[in-house]
C-alpha positions as CSV (number, residue, x, y, z in Angstrom):
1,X,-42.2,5.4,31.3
2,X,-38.6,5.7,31.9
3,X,-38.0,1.8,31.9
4,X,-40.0,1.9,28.5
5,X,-37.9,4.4,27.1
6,X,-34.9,2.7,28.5
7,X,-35.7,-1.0,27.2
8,X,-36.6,0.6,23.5
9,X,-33.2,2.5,22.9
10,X,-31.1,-0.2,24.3
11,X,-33.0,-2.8,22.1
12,X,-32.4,-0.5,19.4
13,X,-28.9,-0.1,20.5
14,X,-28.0,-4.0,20.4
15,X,-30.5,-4.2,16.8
16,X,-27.6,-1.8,15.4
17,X,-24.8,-3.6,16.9
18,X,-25.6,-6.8,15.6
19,X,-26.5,-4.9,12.1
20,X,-22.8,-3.8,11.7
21,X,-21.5,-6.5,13.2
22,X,-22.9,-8.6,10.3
23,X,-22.4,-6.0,8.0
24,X,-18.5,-6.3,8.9
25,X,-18.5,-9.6,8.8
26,X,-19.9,-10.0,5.4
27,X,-17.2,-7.4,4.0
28,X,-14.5,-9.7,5.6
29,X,-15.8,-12.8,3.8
30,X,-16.2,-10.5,0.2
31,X,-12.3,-9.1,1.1
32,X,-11.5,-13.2,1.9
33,X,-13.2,-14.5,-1.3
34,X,-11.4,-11.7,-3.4
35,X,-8.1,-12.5,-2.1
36,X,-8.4,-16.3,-2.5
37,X,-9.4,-15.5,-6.6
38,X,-6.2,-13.1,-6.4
39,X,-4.3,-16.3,-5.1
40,X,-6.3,-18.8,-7.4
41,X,-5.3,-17.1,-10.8
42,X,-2.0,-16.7,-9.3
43,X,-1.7,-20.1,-8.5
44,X,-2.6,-21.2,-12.0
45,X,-0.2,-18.4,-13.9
46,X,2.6,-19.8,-11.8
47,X,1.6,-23.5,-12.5
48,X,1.2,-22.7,-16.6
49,X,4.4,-20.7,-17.0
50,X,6.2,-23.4,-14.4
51,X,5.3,-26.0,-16.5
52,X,7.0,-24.1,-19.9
53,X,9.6,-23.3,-18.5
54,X,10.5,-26.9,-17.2
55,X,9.3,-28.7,-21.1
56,X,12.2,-25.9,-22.3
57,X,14.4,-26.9,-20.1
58,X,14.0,-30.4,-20.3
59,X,14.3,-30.1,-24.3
60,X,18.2,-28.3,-23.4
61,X,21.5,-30.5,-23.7
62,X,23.7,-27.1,-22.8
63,X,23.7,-26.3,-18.9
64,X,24.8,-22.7,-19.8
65,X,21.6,-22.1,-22.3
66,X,19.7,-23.5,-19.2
67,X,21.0,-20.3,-17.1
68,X,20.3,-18.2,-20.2
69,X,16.9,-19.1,-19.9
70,X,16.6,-17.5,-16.4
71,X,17.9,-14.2,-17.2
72,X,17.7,-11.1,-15.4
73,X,14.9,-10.1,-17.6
74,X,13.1,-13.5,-16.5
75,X,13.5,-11.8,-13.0
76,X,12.3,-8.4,-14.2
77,X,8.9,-10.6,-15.4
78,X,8.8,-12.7,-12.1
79,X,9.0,-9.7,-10.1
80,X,6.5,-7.6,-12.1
81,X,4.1,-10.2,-11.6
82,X,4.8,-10.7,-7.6
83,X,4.7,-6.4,-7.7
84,X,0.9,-7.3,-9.7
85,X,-0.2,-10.1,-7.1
86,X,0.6,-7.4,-4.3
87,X,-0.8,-4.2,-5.4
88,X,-4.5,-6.6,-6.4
89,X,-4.0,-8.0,-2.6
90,X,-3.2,-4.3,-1.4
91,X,-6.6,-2.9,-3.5
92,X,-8.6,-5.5,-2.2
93,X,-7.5,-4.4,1.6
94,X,-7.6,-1.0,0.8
95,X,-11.4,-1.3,0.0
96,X,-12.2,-3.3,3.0
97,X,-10.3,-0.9,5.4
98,X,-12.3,2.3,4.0
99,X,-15.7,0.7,4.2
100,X,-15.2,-0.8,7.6
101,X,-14.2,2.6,8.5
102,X,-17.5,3.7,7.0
103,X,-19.0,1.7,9.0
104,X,-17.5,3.0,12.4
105,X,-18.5,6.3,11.7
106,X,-21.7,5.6,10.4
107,X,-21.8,3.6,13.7
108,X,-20.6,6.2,16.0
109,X,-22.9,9.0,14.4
110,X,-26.2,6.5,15.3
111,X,-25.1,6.1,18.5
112,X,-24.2,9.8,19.1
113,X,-27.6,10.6,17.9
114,X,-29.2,8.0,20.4
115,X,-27.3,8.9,23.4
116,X,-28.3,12.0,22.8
117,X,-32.1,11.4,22.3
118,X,-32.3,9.2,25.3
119,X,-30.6,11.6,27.1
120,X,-32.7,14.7,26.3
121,X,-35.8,12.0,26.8
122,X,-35.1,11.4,30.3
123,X,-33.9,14.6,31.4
124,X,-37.3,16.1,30.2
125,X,-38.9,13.6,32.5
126,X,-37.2,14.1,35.6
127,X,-38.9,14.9,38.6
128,X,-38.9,18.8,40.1
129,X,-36.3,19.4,42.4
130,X,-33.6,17.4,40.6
131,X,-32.0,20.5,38.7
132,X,-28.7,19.7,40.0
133,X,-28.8,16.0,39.2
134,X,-29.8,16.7,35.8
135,X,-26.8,19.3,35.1
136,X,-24.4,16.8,37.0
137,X,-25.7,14.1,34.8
138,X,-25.2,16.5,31.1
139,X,-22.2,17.6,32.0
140,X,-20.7,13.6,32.3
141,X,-22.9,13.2,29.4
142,X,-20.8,15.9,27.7
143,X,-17.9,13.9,28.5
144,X,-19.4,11.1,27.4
145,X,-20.2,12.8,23.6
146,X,-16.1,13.9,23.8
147,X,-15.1,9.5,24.2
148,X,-17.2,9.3,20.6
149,X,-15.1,11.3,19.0
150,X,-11.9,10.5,20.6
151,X,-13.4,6.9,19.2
152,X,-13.5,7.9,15.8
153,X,-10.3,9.5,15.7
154,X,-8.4,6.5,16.8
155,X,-10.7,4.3,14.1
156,X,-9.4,6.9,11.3
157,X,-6.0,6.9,12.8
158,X,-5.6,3.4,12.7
159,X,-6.6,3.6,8.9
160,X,-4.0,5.9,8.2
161,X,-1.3,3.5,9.8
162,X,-3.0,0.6,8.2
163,X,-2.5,2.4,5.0
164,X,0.9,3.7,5.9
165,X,2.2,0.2,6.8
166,X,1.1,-1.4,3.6
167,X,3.1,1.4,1.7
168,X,6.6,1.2,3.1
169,X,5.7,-2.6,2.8
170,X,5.3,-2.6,-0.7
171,X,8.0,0.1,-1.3
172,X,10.4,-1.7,0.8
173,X,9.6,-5.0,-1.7
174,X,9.9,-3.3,-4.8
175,X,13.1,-1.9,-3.1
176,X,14.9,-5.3,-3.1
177,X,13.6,-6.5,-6.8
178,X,15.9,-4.2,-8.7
179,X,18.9,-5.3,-6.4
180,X,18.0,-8.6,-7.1
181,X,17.7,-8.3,-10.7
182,X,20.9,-6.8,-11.0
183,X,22.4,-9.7,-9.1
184,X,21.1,-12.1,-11.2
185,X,22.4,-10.4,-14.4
186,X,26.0,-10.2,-13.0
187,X,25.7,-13.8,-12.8
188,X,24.2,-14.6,-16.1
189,X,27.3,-12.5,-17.5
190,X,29.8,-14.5,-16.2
């Protein structure tokens, strides 16, 4: 009976595994397919406004209206649209971060809820006269209930830093456009 009950929730076990495991995997390709799209219409917008620009400045005689034409408002532009690229990358990552963390906890909860089961299965079972095995054996399985949540603490921490890191990452770009823009505009002055 016990080796039944054993082979069923560890079947189960590995039937769930490989569930989210797939389920994962098919978010990473939908995040990877989202991101290339991101990178294809970026790809074009660069190509169709590079290609503009260069039939304008092929059609110039004067090499100062040439740096006219790349004024610090031209910048402004360029960088609003890197800032756009980044925050529909950012949204897209955002989105797969909170579902695979979801996931974890959805995870963790089933298996929580198995261990448990099993557990209270086979401790039902257990022969007379092994009291003091069975309270031995809750008391690591206690522990045992504690590592799940430490688990999904560190899963929701590393969220937080994920998110964190993509923040000051951002902030720290759109820090150095408006330095750069000004830059550029002392140079067109001159």
């Amino acid at each position: 009976m016990f080796q039944n009950t054993l082979n069923t929730t560890l079947t189960n076990a590995q039937a769930k595994s490989l569930e989210s495991a797939q389920t994962i995997a098919t978010l990473t390709v939908q995040s990877a397919e989202a991101i290339a799209a991101i990178n294809y219409d970026a790809a074009k917008e660069v190509a169709t406004t590079a290609q503009a620009k260069s039939a304008k400045l092929i059609q110039l005689k004067d090499p100062k209206a040439a740096l006219e034409m790349f004024d610090a408002e031209t910048a402004q532009e360029a960088a609003a649209h890197v800032v756009g690229y980044q925050n529909k990358v950012n949204k897209v990552l955002r989105k797969n971060s909170k579902e695979v963390v979801s996931l974890i906890d959805s995870a963790i909860d089933d298996s929580k809820t198995d261990l448990i089961k099993f557990v209270k299965e086979v401790t039902t079972q257990a022969p007379a006269g092994t009291e003091a095995f069975v309270s031995v054996f809750n008391s690591v399985f206690e522990a045992t209930l504690k590592g799940f949540d430490q688990a999904r603490a560190t899963s929701q921490d590393a969220y937080a830093n994920f998110e964190k890191s993509v923040d000051a990452a951002m902030s720290s770009f759109q820090g150095q456009v408006a330095p750069a823009t000004k830059s550029r505009k002392q140079i067109a002055a001159e």
